[in-house]
N, C-alpha and C positions, 0 to 999 in steps of 0.2 A: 590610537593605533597608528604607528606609522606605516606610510603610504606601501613600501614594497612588503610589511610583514601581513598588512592588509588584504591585497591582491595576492599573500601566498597561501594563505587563511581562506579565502574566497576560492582558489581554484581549488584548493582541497576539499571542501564544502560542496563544491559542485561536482567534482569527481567522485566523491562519495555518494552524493546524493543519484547520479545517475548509477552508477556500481548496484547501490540500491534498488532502484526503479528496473533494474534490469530482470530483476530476480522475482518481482511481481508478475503471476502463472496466468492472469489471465490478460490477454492480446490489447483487449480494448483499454484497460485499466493500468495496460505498462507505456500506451502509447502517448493516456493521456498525460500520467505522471512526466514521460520523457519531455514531452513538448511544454507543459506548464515548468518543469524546470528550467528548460531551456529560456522558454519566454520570457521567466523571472528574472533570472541574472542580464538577458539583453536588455531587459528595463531598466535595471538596477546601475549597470554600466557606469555612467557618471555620477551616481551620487556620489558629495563631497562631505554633506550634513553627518559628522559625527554618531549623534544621537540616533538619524533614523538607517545608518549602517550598521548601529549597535543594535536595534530591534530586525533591521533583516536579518542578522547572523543566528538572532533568537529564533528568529518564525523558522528560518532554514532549519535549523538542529530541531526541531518543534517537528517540524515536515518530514525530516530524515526518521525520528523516531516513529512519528505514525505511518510511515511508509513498510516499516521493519515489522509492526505490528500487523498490520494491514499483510503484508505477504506472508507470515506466519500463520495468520486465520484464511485466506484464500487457499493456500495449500495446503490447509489440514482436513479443508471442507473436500477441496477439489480431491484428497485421497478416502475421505471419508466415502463421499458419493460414488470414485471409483470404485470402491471397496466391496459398498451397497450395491453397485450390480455386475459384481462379479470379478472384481479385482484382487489383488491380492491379498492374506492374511493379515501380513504384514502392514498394510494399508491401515486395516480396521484395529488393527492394535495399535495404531501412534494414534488414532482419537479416543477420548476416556467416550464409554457409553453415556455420560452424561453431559457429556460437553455443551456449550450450543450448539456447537457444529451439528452434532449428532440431534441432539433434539431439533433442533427445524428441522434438520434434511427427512425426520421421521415425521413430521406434521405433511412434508409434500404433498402425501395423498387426499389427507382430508380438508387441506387448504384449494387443494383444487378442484375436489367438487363441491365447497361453498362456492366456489367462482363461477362453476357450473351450472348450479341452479338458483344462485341469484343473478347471477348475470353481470358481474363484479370484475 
C-alpha cells in the first residue's frame, strides 16, 4: 500500500469508526469506544511494518463491525426497556417478543431476587 493511499485509507477508517462510535446510546460505552479509537491510531502512528498495518486495517474493520452490531443491540434493549415501563408502542414493536433483548430484560425480576436472597 502506498504511503499517501495508506494515510487516506487510515483517516477514513478512523472517521468511520468514530461516526460509529458516536451513535452508541449509552454515555459510558461511547466514551469508551471514542477514546480506545482515538488511543489506537495514536499508537499506531508510525508504524512502517507492512504486514502488521495490514492486520490493523483488519482489527479496525473487525472493530467497526462490532461496534455497529453492538449499537444496534444496545438500542433495541434501551427502547425495549423504554417501552417496558411505559414508553411508546412503537418502541415495543421494533423488538420481536422473543428477542434476547426481550427475554433478559423479562428475567430482571426474578434475577433480582435470586440476588436477593442469596446474597449474590
Amino acid at each position: 500500500m502506498a504511503s499517501v493511499e495508506g494515510r487516506i485509507a487510515a483517516i477514513s477508517l478512523y472517521r468511520t469508526l468514530l461516526r460509529a462510535a458516536h451513535l452508541i446510546p449509552q454515555d459510558n460505552k461511547r466514551m469508551f469506544a471514542l477514546d480506545r479509537i482515538r488511543e489506537g491510531f495514536r499508537e499506531s502512528k508510525g508504524e512502517t511494518d507492512e504486514e502488521k498495518i495490514r492486520q490493523m486495517f483488519l482489527l479496525g474493520y473487525t472493530q467497526l463491525e462490532s461496534i455497529e452490531v453492538q449499537t444496534e443491540h444496545l438500542s433495541n434493549l434501551t427502547s425495549f426497556i423504554s417501552a417496558q415501563s411505559g414508553g411508546s408502542t412503537e418502541a415495543k414493536e421494533r423488538v420481536p417478543r422473543n428477542s434476547p433483548a426481550s427475554l433478559w430484560v423479562s428475567t430482571l425480576p426474578q434475577r433480582a431476587e435470586v440476588r436477593l436472597h442469596h446474597g449474590g
